[in-house]
N, C-alpha and C positions, 0 to 999 in steps of 0.2 A: 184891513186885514192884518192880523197877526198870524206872524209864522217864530215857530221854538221848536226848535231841534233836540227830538230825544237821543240820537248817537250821530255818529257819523254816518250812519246806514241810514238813518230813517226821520222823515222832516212830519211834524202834524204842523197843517194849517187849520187855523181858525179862524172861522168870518165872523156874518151876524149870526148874530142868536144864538143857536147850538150847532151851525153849519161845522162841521167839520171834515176835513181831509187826511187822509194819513197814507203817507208813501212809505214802503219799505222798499231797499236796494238789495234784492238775492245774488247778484253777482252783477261784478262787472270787469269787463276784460279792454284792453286798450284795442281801440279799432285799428291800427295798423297789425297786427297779430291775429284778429280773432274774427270770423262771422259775425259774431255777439256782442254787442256792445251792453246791452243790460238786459236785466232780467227783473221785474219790478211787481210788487203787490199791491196794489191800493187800495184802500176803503173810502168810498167815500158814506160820509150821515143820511140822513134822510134831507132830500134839496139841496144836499150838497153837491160843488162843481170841482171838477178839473180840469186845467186848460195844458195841455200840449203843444208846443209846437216844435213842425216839423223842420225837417233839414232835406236838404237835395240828396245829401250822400247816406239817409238812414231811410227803413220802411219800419215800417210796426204791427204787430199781428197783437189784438184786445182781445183776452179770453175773458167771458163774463162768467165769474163764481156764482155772484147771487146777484138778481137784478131787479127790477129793472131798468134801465138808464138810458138816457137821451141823449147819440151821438151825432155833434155836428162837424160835416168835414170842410173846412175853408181852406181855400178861398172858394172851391165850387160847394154852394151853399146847397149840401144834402144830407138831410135828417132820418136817423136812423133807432127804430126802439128797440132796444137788444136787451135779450131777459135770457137766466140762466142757460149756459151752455151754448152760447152766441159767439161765433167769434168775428171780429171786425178787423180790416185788414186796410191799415192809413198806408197810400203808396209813397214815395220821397217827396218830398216839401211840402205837404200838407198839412195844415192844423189841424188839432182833435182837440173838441170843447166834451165835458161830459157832463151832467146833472140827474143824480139819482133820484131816482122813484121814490114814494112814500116810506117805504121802508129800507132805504140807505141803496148800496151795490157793494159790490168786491170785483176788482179786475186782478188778471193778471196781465202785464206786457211785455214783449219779449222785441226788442229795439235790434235788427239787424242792419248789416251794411248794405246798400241801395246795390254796389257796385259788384264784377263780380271777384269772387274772394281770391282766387289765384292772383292777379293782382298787386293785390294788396297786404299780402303774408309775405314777408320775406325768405328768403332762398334756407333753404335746406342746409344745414352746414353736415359734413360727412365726419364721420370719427374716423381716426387712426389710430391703430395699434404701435403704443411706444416700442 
């Protein structure tokens, strides 16, 4: 597998054949400040895969744009076929593998903190009038 980076936003992988991947990054916020750790696009080709993996202290909600694509959550080994307007919801430390249908997918993902946010935001600072 070959992976080239067309900016610092956005990674295309290419496998065999004409498999291709394509990530975009719509935002991303440092997780000690924010809910939201990313906000992400992907494409993937027709056959094409993407493998996620998760974290303890992240959850992720997959919204399917166009589909259809084959989601599997590890380590508890459960398969899921999600086609347009689907959304798939990986809980903290899970993996997400994905493999588009015949005619490719588009997701979007939106990467939040597991934990809860108060937290994990630092304190409020107050203004004063000079």
């Amino acid at each position: 597998m070959i992976v080239t980076t067309a900016s610092a936003a956005a990674m295309t992988v290419v496998g065999a054949g004409s498999e291709r991947t394509r990530v975009l990054c719509l935002a991303r916020r440092d997780l000690v400040t924010a809910d939201c750790e990313s906000f992400e696009h992907v494409r993937l080709s027709p056959g094409g895969t993407h493998h996620r993996t998760g974290r303890r202290e992240t959850e992720a909600a997959w919204y399917v744009l166009r589909g259809p694509v084959l989601a599997e959550q590890r380590p508890h080994p459960a398969q899921h076929l999600a086609d347009t307007g689907d959304l798939l919801l990986v809980p903290p430390g899970q993996d997400l593998d994905l493999v588009a249908g015949p005619l490719g997918a588009e997701l979007l993902c939106l990467t939040l903190g597991a934990g809860p946010a108060r937290r994990r935001r630092p304190p409020l600072r107050t203004r004063t009038r000079p």
